[in-house]
N, C-alpha and C positions, 0 to 999 in steps of 0.2 A: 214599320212596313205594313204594308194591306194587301199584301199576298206572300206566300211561303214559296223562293224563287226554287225550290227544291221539290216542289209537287210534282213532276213529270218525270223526275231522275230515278234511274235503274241502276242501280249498282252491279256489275258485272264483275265477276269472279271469273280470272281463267286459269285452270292448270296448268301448271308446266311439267314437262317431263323431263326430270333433271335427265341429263348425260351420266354414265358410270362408264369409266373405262375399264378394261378387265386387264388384266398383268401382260397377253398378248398383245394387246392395243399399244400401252406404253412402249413396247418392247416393240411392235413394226416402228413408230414413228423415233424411238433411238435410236435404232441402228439404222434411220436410212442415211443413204449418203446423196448430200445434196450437193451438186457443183457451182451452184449458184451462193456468195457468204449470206444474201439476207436471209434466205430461208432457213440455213445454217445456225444464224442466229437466232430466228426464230424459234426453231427445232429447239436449241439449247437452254432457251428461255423458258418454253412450254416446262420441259422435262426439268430442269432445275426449281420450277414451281409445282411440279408435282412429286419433288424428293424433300421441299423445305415447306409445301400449304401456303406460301406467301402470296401474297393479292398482287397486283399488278403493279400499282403505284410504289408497294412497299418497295419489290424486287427494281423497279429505274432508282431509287430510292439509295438502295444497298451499296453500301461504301465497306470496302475492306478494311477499315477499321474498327468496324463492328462484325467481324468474323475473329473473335476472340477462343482461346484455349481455356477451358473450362476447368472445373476442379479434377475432373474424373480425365484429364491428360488431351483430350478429344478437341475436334474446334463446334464451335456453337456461335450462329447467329444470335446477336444480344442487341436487339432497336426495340426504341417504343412506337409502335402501328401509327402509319400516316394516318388514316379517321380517327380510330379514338387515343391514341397518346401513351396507352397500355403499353407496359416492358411485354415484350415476347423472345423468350430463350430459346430458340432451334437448333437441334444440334444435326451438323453436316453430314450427311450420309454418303459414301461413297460416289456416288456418281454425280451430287450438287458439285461434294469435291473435285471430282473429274473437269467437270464445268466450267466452274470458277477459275482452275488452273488452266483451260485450253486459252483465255484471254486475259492474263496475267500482264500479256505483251501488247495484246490490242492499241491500239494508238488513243482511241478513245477512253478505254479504260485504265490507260499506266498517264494521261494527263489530267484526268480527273480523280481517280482513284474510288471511280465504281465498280464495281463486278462484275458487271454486264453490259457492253452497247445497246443502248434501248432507242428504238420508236418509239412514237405517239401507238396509242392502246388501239384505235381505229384502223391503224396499219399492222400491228402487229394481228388482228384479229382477224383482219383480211388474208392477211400473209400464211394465218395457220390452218386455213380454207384451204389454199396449194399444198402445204404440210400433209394434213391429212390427205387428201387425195392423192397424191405421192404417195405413201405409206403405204396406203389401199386401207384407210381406217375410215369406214361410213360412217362417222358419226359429226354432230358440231362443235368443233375443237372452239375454245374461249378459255381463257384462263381463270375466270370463275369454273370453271372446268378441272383443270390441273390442279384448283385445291380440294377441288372434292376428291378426286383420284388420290390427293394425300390424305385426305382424312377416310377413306376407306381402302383403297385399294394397296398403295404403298404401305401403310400402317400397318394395315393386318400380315401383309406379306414379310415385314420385318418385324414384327410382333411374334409371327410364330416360327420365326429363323431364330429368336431369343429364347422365345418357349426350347425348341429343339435342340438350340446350345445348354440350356440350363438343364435338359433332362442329360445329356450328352457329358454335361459335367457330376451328376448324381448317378452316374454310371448306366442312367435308363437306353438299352437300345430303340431307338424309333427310326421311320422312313415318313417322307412326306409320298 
């Protein structure tokens, strides 16, 4: 080459500001009630990805055959990650529970034997735009969203529900 096709390029860095949901955020978009089933589904998808951290493709992914009963009596997600291949052991927390069992019956998911009736990621992404605004939650719902909600906000909030059992069991009186 007799010229460097890279001499005018700017490399441009832009921030992002990730989204954090806080425990009332979760908590308007679970309890609302939708009369409409897609957003419904929607709803249930968001919030079941952010009681299990699973990415989007994982969760259309998820077959009830890989929601196994674990050593410690409990059931736990046990799939290896659609991008990289990696075992991941999730264990079911109460209200993925909830989830999972409100479409047991679904027609989509008792003929398939997935977990959840899934859209395409572009519709569901759109759809949790009306979610949120229903909810009255200003922020931009995505389901790279819902895992970071698990990896901070969910986690810590049953993190120190554990902390407060285990003092609870060593006789420590505490309040949150």
């Amino acid at each position: 080459m007799t010229y460097d096709p890279f001499s005018g390029h700017k490399n441009k860095i832009t921030k992002v500001q990730q989204v954090i949901l806080t425990p009332s955020d979760i908590q308007a978009i679970y309890k609302k009630e939708f009369a409409i089933e897609r957003l419904r589904i929607v709803r249930d998808a968001f919030i079941f990805c952010c009681y299990t951290g699973m990415s989007f493709i994982d969760l259309v992914e998820l077959k009830k055959s890989e929601i196994i009963k674990g050593v410690d009596g409990s059931l736990w997600i046990i799939k290896k990650r659609h991008k990289t291949g990696i075992p991941c052991n999730v264990p079911m927390l109460p209200v993925a529970l909830e989830i999972m069992e409100r479409y047991t019956d679904h027609p989509l998911c008792a003929n398939s034997g997935l977990v959840l009736p899934m859209n395409s990621n572009q519709k569901m992404n759109a759809y949790l735009k009306e979610v949120a605004d229903l909810s009255g939650v200003e922020k931009h719902l995505t389901f790279k969203v819902a895992r970071v909600a698990f990896a901070t906000t969910v986690t810590m909030a049953n993190g120190e529900r554990c902390k407060v059992q285990d003092d609870a069991a060593n006789g420590a009186q505490r309040s949150l």
